[in-house]
C-alpha positions as YAML, in Angstrom:
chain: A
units: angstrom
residues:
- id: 1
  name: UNK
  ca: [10.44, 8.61, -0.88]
- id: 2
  name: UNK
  ca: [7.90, 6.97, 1.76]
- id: 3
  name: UNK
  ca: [6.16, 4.82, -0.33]
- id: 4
  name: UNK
  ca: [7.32, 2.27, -2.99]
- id: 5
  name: UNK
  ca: [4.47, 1.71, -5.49]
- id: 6
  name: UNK
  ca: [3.79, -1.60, -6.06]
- id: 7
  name: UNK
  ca: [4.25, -3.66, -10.03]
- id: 8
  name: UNK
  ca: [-0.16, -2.86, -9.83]
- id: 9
  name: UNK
  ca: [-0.23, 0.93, -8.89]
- id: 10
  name: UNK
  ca: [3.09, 1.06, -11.90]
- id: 11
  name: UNK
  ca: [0.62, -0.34, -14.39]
- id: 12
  name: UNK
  ca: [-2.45, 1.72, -13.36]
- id: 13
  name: UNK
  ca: [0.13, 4.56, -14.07]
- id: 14
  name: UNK
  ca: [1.32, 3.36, -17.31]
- id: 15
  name: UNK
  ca: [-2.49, 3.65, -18.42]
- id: 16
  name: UNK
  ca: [-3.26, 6.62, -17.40]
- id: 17
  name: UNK
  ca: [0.02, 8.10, -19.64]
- id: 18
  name: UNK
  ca: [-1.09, 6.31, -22.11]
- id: 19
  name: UNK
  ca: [-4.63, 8.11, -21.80]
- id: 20
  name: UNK
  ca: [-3.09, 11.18, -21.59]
- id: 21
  name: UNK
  ca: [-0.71, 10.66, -24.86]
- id: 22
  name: UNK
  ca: [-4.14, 9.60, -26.79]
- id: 23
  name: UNK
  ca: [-5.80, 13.08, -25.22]
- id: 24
  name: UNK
  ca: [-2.70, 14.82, -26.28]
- id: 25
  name: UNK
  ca: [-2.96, 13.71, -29.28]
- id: 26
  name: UNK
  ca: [-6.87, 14.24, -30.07]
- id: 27
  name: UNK
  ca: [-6.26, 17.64, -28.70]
- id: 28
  name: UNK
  ca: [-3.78, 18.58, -31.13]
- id: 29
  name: UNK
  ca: [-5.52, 17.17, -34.10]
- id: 30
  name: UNK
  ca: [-8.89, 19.36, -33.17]
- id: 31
  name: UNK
  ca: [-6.71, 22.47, -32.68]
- id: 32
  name: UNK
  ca: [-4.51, 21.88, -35.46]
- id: 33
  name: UNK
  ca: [-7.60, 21.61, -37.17]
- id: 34
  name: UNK
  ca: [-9.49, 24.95, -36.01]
- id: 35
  name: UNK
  ca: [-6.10, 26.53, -37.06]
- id: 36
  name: UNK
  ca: [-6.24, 25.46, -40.22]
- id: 37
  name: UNK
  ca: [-10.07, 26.48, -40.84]
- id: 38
  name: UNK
  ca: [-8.82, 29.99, -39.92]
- id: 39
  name: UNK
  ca: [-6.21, 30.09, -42.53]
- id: 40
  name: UNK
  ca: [-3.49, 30.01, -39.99]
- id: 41
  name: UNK
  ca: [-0.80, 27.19, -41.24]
- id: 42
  name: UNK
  ca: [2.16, 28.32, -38.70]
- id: 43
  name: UNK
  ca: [0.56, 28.12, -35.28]
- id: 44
  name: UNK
  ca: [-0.80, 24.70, -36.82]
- id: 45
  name: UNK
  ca: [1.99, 22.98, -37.54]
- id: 46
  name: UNK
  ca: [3.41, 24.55, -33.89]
- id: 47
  name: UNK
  ca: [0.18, 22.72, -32.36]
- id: 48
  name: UNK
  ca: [0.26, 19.24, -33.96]
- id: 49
  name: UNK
  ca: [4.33, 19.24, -33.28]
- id: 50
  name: UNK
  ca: [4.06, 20.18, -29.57]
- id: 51
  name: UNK
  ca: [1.31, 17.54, -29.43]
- id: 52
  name: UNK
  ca: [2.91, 15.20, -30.97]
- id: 53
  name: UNK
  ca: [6.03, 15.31, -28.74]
- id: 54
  name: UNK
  ca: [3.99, 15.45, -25.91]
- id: 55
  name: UNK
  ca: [2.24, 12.45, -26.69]
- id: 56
  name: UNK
  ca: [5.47, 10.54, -27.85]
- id: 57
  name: UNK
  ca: [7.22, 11.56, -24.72]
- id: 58
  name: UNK
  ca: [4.08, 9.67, -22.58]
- id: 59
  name: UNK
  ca: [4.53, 6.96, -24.56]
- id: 60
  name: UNK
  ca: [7.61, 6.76, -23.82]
- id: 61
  name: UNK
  ca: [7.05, 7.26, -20.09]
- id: 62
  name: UNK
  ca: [4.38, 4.98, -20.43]
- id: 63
  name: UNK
  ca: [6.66, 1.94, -21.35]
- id: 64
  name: UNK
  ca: [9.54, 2.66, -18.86]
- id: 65
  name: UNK
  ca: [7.13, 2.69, -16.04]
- id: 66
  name: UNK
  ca: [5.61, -0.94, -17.68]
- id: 67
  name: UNK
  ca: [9.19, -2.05, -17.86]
- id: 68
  name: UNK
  ca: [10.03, -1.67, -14.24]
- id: 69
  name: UNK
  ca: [7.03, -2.62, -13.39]
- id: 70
  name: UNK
  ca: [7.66, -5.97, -14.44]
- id: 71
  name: UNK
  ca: [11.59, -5.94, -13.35]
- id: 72
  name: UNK
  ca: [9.59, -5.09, -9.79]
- id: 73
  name: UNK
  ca: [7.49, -8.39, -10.32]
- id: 74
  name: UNK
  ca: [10.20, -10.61, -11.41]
- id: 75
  name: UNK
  ca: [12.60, -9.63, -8.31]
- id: 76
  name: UNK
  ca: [9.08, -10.54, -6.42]
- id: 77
  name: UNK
  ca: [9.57, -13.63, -7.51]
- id: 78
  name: UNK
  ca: [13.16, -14.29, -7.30]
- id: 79
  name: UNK
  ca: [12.94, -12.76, -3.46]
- id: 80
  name: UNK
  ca: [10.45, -15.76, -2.88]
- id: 81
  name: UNK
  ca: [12.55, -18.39, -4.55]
- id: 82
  name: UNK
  ca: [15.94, -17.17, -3.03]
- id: 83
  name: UNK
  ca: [13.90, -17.16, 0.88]
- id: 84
  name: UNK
  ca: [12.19, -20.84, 0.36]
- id: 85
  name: UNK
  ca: [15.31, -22.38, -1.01]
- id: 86
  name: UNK
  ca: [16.84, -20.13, 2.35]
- id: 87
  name: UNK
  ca: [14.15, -21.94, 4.56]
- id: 88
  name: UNK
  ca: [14.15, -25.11, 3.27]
- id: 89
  name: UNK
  ca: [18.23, -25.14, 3.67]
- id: 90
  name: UNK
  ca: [17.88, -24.01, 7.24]
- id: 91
  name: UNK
  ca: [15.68, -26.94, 8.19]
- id: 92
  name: UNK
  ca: [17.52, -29.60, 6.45]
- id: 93
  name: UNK
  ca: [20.88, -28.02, 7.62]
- id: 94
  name: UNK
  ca: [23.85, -28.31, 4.82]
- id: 95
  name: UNK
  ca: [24.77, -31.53, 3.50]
- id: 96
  name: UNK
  ca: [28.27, -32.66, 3.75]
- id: 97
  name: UNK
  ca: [28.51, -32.58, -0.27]
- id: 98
  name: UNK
  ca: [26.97, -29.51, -0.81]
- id: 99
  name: UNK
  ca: [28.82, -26.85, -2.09]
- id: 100
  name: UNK
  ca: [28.05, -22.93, -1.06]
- id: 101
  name: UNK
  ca: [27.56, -21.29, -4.82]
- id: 102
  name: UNK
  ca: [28.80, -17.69, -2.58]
- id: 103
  name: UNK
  ca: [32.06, -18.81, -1.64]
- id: 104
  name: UNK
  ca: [33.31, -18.38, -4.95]
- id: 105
  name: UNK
  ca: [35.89, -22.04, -4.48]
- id: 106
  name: UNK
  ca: [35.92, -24.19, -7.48]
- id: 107
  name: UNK
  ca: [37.06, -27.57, -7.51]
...
């Protein structure tokens, strides 16, 4: 994969599953619908359930891809704590009390 999409281009394609699940959705209530004017029960109940799962499965889609886009913006954040406490260690160079949290020494 070439190209990481950014926390932004994640959210713009949260919305569009979620405009998809709500199309889904409308679609399967219209042809359920039309299916029932024509006296035909089976095909829809088989219409609003495939609808229905398709829509629920967007959803779902739709909040993973919200999810990691905000795990993406948090570890934005983090990376630009972690490199100006980095920075600001560099220039000040380490104190003689200062303890490295890495080292994994206690005491």
């Amino acid at each position: 994969m070439d190209h990481i999409p950014s926390p932004k281009e994640l959210r713009t394609a949260a919305r569009a599953c979620t405009f998809l699940a709500y199309a889904a959705g409308l679609a399967g209530v219209a042809g359920g619908t039309l299916m029932l004017r024509e006296d035909d029960l089976a095909m829809a109940l088989i219409l609003y359930t495939v609808t229905f799962a398709v829509g629920a499965s967007l959803m779902g889609v739709a909040v993973l891809v919200r999810a990691v886009a905000g795990m993406m913006t948090q570890l934005h954040r983090i990376d630009s704590d972690v490199r100006v406490l980095v920075s600001d260690r560099a220039r000040n160079g380490p104190a003689a009390e200062d303890r490295d949290p890495w080292s994994g020494h206690h005491g």
